[in-house]
C-alpha positions in Angstrom: 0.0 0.0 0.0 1.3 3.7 -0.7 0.2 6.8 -0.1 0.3 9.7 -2.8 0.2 13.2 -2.8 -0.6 15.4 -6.1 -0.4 18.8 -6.5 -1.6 21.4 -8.8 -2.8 24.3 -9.9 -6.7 24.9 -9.0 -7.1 24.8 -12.9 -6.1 21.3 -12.9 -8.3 19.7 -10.9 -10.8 18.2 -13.1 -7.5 16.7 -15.0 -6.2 15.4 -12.2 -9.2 14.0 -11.0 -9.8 12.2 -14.6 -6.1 10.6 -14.1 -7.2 9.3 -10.6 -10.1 7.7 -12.2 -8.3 6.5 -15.2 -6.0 4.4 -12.7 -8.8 2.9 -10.9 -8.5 4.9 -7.8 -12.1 5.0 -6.3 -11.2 7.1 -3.0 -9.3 10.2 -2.3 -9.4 13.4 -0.8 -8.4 17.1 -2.0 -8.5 20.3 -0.8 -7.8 23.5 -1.9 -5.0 25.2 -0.9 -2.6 28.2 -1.3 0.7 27.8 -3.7 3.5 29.7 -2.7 6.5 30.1 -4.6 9.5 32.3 -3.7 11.1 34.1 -6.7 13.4 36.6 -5.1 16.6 34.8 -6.4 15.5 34.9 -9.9 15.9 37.8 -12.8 13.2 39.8 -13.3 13.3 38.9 -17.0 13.3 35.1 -16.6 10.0 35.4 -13.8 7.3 35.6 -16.0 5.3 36.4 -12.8 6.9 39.9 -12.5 7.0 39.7 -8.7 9.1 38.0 -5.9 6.5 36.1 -4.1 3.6 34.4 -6.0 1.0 32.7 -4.5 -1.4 30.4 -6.7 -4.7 28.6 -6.2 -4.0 25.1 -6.0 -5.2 21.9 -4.8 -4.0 18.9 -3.5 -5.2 15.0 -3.5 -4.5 12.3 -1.5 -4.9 9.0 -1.8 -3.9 5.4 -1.1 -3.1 2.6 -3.7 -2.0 -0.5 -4.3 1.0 -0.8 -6.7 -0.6 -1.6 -9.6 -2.7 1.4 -9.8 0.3 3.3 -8.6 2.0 2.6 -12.3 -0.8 3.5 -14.2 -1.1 7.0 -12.3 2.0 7.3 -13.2 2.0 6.9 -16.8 -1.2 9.1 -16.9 0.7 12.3 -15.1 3.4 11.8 -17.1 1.8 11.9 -20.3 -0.6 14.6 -18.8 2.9 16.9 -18.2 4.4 16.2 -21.4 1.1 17.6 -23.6 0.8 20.4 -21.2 1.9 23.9 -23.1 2.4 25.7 -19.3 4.8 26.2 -17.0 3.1 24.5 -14.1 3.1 20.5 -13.8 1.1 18.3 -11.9 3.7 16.4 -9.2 2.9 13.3 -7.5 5.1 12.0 -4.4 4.8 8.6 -3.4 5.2 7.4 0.5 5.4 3.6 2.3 2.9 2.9 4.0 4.2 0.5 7.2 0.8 -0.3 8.4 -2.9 0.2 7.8 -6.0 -1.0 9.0 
C-alpha cells in the first residue's frame, strides 16, 4: 500500500481527478489550498510572474493505492505533463505505508 500526494494548480483539478479515475483509484481526498513560490533569487526577465513572491490557487489530492494502480497514475501524469503547453506540472510524491488497517 502507498500513499500519494498530487499537487496542482486549481485549474487542474478536473484533470487530475480524470487521471485518478483512469488508474482505478475510487477514494481520495483534496483540498484547496494556497501555492506559494519564492522568486526573489531569480531575474526579473526570466520570472514571468513579475514579482518576488507568488501565491497560486491550488489543490492537493491524497490518496492510497495498491502498486498496480500506482504505475498506471504514473503513466497518466506523465503523459498529462508532457502535452501540457504551461509552466506548471502536476507532481505526484509517493510514500510507504508500514501499516494500515
Amino acid at each position: 500500500m502507498k500513499l500519494v500526494l498530487i499537487t496542482a494548480i486549481a485549474e487542474f483539478e478536473q484533470d487530475v481527478k480524470k487521471m485518478l479515475k483512469e488508474a482505478k483509484v475510487k477514494s481520495y481526498s483534496y483540498r484547496d489550498v494556497k501555492g506559494f513560490r519564492d522568486a526573489s533569487e531569480e531575474n526579473v526577465e526570466s520570472n514571468w510572474f513579475g514579482t518576488e513572491m507568488n501565491e497560486t490557487d491550488s489543490v492537493v489530492f491524497y490518496a492510497f493505492l495498491l502498486q498496480q494502480n500506482l504505475e498506471r497514475l504514473f503513466e497518466e501524469v506523465n503523459q498529462f505533463n508532457k502535452r501540457e503547453k504551461t509552466m506548471s506540472k502536476v507532481h505526484l510524491a509517493v510514500f510507504s505505508v508500514e501499516q494500515y488497517n
